[in-house]
N, C-alpha and C positions, 0 to 999 in steps of 0.2 A: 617588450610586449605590453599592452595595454590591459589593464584589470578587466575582469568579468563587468563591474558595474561601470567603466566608463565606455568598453563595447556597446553595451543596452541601451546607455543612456547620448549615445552618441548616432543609435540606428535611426531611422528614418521611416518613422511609424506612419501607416494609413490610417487613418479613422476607420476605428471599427465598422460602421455602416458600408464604407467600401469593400472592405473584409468581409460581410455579410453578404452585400448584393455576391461576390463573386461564388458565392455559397449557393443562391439563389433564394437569401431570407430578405425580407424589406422591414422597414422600421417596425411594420405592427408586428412582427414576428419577435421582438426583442423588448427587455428591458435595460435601459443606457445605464451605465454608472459613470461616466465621465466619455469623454472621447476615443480614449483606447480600451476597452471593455465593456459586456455587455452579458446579461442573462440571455437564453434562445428559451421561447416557450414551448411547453410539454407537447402542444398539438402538434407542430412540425413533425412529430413523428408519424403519426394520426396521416397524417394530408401527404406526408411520402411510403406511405404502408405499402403500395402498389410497387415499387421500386425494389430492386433485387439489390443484394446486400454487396458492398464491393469488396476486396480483399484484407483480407484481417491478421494484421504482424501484430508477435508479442515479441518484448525485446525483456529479455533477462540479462543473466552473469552467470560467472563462476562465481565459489563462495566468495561474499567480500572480505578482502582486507585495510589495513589503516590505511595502506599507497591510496586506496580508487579506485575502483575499473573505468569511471568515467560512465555509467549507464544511461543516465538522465540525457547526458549529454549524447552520446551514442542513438538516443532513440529519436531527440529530436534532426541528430546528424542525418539517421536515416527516410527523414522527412524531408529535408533539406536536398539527401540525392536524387530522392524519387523525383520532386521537382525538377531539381536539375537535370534529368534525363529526359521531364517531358511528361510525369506521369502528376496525375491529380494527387494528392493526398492531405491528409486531417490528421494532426498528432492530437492523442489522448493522455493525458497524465495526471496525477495525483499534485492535488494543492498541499503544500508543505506545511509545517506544524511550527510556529513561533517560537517554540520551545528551541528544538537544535538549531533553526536560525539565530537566537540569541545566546546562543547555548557554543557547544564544543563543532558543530556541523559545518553551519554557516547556510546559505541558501541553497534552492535545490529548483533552479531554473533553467540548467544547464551551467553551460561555459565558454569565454571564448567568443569563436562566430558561430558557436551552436546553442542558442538561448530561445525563451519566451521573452518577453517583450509588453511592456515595461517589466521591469525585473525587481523593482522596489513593491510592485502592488503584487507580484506574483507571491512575494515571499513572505509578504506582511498581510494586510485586512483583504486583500483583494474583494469579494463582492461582500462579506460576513459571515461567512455559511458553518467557519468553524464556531465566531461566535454563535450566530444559531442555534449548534449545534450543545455548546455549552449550556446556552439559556434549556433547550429544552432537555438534559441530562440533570440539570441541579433543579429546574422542577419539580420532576420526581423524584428526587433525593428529599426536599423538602416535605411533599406532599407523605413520602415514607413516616418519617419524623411525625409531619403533622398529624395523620394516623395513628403512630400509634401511643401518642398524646392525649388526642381527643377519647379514644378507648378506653384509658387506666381509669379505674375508676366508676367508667358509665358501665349503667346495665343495658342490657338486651334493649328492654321495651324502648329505653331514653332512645338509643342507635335507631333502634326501626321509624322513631319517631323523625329523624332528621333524614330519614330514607336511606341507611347504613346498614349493611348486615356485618357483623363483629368478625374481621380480618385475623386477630390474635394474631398477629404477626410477631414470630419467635427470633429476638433482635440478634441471636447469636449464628444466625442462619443469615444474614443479610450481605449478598455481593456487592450492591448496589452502593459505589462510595461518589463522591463528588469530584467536578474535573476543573481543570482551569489548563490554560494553552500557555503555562509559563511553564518552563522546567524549576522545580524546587523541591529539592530532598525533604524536605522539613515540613512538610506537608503529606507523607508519603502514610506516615501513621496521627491520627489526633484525637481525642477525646471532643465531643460535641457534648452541647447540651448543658456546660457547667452553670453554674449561678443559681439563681431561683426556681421553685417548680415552673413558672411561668416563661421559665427559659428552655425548657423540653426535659427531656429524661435524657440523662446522661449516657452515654454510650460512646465504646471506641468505633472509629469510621477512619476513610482518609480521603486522599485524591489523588488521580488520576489523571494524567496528559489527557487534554480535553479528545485528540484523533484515538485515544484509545479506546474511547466511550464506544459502546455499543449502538447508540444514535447512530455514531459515523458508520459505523461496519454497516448498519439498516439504510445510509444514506445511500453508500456504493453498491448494496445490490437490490434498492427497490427499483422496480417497474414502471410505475408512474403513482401518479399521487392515492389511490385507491389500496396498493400496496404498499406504499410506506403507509397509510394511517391502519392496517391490518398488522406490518409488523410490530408498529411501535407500541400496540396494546397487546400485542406477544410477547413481549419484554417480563421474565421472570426477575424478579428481584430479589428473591428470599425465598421461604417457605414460611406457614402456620405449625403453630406449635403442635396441631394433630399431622402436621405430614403433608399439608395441600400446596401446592404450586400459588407463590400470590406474587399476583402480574398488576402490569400497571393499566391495565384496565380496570382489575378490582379497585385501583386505588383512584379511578375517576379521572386519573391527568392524562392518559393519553390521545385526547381529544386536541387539549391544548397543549400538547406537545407536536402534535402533529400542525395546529397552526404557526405556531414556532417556525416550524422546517417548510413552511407551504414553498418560499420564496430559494430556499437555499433546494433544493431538488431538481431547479433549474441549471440544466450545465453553463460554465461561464466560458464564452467565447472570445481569445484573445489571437496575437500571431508571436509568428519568428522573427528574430531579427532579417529573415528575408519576404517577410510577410506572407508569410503561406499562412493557415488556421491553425488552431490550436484551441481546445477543450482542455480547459482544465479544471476538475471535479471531486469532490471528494479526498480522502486521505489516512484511510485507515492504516491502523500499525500493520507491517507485514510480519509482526513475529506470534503477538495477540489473536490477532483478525486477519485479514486475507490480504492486504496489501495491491490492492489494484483500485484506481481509478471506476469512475459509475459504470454504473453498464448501462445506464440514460444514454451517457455520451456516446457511447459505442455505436449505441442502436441507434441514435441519429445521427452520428459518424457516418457509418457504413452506411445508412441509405442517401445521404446528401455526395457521399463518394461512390455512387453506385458502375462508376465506372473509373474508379480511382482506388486509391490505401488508405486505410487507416492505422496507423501506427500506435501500439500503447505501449503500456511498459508495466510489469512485474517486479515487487520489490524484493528486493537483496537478490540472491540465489534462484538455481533452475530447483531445488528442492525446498526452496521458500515457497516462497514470490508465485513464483512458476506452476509448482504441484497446485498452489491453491487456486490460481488462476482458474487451469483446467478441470480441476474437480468440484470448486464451488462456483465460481464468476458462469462459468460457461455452462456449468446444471442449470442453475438460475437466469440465465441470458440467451438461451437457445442459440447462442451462436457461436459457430467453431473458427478456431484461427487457421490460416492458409500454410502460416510459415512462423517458425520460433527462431529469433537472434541470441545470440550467446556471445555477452561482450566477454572479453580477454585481454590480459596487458600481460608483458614480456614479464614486468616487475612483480606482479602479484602473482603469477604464478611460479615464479624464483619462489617467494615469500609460500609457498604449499609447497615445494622444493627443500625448505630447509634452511630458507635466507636468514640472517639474523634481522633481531627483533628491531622496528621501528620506533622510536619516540619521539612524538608530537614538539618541537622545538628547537631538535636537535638535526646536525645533517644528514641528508640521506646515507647508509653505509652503502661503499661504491660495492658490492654486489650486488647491487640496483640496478648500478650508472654504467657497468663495463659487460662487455659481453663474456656470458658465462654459460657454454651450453649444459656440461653437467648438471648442474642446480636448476636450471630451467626441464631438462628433462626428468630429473626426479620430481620434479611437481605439475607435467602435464597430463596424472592420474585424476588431476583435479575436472580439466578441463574434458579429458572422456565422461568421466562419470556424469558430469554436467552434458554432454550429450546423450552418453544412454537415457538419462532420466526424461530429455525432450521426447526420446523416439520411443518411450513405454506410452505414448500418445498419439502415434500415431502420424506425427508432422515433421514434415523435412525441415531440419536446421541449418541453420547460415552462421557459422562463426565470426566475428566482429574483432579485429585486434585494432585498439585502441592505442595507436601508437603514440610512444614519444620518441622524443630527439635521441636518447641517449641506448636507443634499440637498435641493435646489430642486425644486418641483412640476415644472415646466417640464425640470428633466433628467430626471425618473422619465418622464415622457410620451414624451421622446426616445429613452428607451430602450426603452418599451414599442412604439412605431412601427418603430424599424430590425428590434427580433425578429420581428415580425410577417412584414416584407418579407423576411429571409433564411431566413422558411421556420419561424419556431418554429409550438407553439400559440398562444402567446399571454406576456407579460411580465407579473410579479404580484410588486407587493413583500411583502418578509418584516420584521419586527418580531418576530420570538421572543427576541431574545435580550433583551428588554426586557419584552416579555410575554405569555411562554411561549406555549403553543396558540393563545392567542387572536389572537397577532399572527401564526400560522401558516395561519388559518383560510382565506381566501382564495387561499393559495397550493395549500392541498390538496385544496379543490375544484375545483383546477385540474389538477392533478395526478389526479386522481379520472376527471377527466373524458377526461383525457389515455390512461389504460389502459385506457378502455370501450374508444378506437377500434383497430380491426383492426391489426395491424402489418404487414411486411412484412420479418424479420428474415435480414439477412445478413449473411457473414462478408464480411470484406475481398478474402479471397486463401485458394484452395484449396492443401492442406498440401503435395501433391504439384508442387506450382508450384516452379521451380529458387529457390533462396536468392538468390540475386541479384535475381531477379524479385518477390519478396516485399519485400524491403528496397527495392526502385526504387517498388513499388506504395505503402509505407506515405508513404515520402520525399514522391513527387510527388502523392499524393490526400490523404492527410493533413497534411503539413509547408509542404506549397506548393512543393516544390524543383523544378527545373527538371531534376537530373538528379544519379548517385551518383557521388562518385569514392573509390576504392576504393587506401589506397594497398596496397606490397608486403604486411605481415603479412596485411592482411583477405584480399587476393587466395592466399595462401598456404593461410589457414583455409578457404576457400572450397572449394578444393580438397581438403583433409585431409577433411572433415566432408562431403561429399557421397560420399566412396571409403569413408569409415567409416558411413555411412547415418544420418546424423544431416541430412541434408538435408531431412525432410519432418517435423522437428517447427517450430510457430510461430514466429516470431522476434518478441524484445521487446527493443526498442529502447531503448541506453542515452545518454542525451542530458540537456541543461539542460532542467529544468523551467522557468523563464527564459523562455523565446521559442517559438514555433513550430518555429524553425530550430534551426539549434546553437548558434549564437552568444547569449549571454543577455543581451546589450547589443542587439539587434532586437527592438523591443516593435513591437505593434500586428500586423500580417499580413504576413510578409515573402515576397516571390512573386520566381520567377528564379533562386533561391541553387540552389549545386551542393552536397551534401550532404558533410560528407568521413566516409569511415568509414576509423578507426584499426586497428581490429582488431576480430575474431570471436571472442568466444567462447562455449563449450557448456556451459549447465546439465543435463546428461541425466536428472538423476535429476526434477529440478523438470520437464524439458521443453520446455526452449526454448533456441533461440541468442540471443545477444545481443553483436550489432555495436556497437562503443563510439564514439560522436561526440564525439571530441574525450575530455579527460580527465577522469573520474568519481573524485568521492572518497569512499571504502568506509569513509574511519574522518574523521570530522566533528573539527575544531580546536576550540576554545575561544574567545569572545571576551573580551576582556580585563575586563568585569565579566559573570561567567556568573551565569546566573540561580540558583547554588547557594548563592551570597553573602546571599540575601535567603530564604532555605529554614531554618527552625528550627523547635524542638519545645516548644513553649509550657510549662512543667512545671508551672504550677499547674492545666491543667486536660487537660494532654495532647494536646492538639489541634495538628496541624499546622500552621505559618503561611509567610505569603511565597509559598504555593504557587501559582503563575498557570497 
């Protein structure tokens, strides 16, 4: 079988502009970056407002494990069938982070005959938007510093003189660290400021994966350019040493933060290896932030497919990815999904079963590779609980098994029987990544059939519901906990951020993708556990609180052979190679 990167690089790409007309955008409606890519301007939305919105799939998981479920792949598979049966659609997804492509991951443009296209520009600069994004996060990192610099020292009068009013920003209070799009442990914690006074005031800081930044999370749920420059000056950074909320509007850059991001706010329009469209936008972390692609794209998705699909996709988990989907993307996006996918593999759910442990380098152990119904039926609690947690929403689910070679008839039947009983539509395997549409075909007839029926869409938890009660609702309907405990900081924020009125925006929950619970050593469904929350805290300008379970890492390490070891530039014919 042929690698993911010599698939891509072997498809038979149309010129974006073709890809466009069949859209029904013309050159003014775009900005070009080369032949196969292109920016879509913010009006097109504006000029199809009249147009009724088309069908709207979210494609999730079960929790993931080391195996895969194949999601990425899976959702553009399910793009790939619709087509193939006939039906219009637009896949939406999340542009990928440099970090785990050079990193332990590798790319994340599908696989197979189920890809975006080119698959080197997907996974690396593609249009800029991370750097964008970067440029205007270390901005206001600087502009921090430069404040409160220019302060030590000056009085009152000096400040008013230069049209300043005195920020006192209390630097042991400051969230606000600096990002960059590489994964590097050794960056994670740093001391800034050493050397002369003229080198700043000394203080600990660090950085952060540049998609972890708050910018990104502000890039995937603003509205159009009017709302990203409202939230990006909603961005709290710290507090003043009397207690006050200091935003980066006090600090004057979020003007030119917002010019920064004018260009990246634009969804980038690319295709499949079968040429159908593709959006692909934004990237925020799903454990941090919310993990879904813009809701730009969406909303001019749906109305450009108004008589078609739009496919997106939710990262990790239906209690990731998923919950935040429907309670934050879709607060903020007015718009509700038709139908939830829920990929599945024979192997990963062995592996929530009780499979022994995998290691990265090492052979698969044939509890993977041989058919084993016991071990597959003690871990298909995983893949109920992943649909109860769809239908606490209201929307009919389609189960997605992602099959490989080495999957026994008798376990694909096993798992088409327990979806059925925990409430899905129905269990349909997928084959795309072996061949393309065709082996999507049956899944998106399924899927088809799934957005005729009526929904019944609801949120989790009304906004005005106290912060404690939101977090106890998502814990014990979502997670399975039996109950929250809360130590001193979270109990501290709690209080802070309900006096400061930030109590009634949504909360997204920061936790191991790993498990249900917080612990990512509990695979399968874990029921009873007391939840612990470490700490609160407030993204305002993105919109949400996020209570920390347990310790999240914002800047990813290195494994000791990174995938950039195997990344070179062919130079007799140019061509990228090693890229996975």
């Amino acid at each position: 079988m042929k690698s993911d990167l010599e698939i891509a690089q072997e498809a038979r790409l149309k010129p974006i502009l073709a890809i466009a007309r069949d859209l029904g955008l013309g050159e003014e409606d775009l900005d070009l970056y080369g032949q196969y890519k292109a920016k879509v301007h913010l009006d097109v939305l504006g000029r199809l407002a009249d147009r009724p919105n088309g069908k709207y799939v979210d494609v999730t998981a079960i929790t993931p494990t080391p195996l895969g479920e194949g999601k990425t792949v899976t959702t553009i598979g399910v793009s790939l069938g619709l087509h193939h049966i006939g039906k219009k659609v637009l896949t939406c997804i999340r542009q990928p982070s440099q970090g785990p492509t050079f990193g332990i991951k590798g790319g994340a443009a599908g696989g197979g005959y189920s890809q975006v296209v080119p698959m080197e520009d997907f996974n690396l600069h593609l249009t800029g938007d991370i750097h964008a994004v970067t440029a205007a996060h270390n901005l206001a990192s600087a502009a921090i510093d430069n404040r409160m610099f220019h302060e030590e020292g000056a009085s009152d009068e000096k400040l008013a003189k230069l049209g300043l009013s005195r920020l006192d920003i209390d630097p042991y209070s400051l969230t606000w660290n600096r990002v960059l799009d590489v994964s590097d442990r050794s960056l994670r914690n740093v001391v800034a400021g050493l050397g002369s006074r003229d080198d700043g005031r000394p203080r600990q800081t660090g950085f952060d994966i540049a998609v972890a930044s708050e910018v990104m999370a502000i890039l995937a749920l603003a509205t159009d350019l009017r709302d990203l420059r409202q939230r990006l000056g909603r961005i709290v950074v710290g507090m003043s040493r009397s207690g006050r909320p200091v935003t980066t509007e006090d600090l004057g850059v979020a003007g030119a933060m917002t010019v920064l991001m004018k260009d990246a706010i634009m969804p980038n329009l690319m295709q499949t290896v079968e040429n159908t469209p593709a959006f692909v936008h934004a990237g925020p972390f799903a454990n941090i932030a919310h993990g879904n692609n813009s809701i730009l794209a969406d909303q001019i998705g749906l109305k450009m497919m108004s008589d078609g699909y739009v496919v997106t996709e939710s990262g990790f988990g239906a209690d990731c990815g998923m919950e935040k989907f429907m309670n934050i993307k879709c607060r903020y996006s007015g718009l509700v999904p038709n139908c939830v996918v829920i990929v599945a593999t024979v192997r990963a759910l062995k592996m929530h079963g009780g499979g022994p442990r995998v290691v990265p380098g090492r052979p698969l152990p044939q509890a993977y590779q041989k058919e084993n119904l016991g071990l597959l039926e003690k871990g298909l609690c995983n893949l109920e609980a992943c649909i109860r947690i769809a239908k606490l929403y209201g929307i009919p689910a389609v189960v997605a098994i992602n099959r490989f070679t080495t999957d026994a008839d008798a376990e694909i039947e096993l798992i088409k029987a327990a979806a059925v009983r925990a409430g899905a539509e129905g269990a349909f395997t997928s084959e795309v990544w072996a061949k393309g549409g065709a082996g999507g075909a049956e899944l998106a007839e399924a899927v088809a059939a799934a957005c005729d029926k009526p929904g019944d869409f609801r949120f989790l938890y009304p906004l005005d519901m106290p912060i404690k009660q939101k977090i106890e609702t998502i814990a014990t309907q979502v997670y399975g906990a039996s109950g929250v405990d809360y130590l001193p900081a979270a109990e501290e924020k709690v209080a802070l951020y309900t006096a400061l009125g930030y109590d009634r925006l949504p909360i997204c929950m920061a936790k191991t993708h790993l498990s249900l619970s917080h612990d990512p050593l509990r695979k399968g469904a874990p029921r009873g556990f007391t939840l612990p929350i470490r700490d609160i805290r407030a993204s305002v300008g993105a919109g949400f609180l996020y209570p920390l379970c347990g310790e999240m890492r914002t800047m990813p390490g290195l494994p000791s052979v990174p995938a950039y070891t195997k990344i070179d530039l062919d130079l007799e014919t140019g061509k990228v190679v090693g890229l996975s």
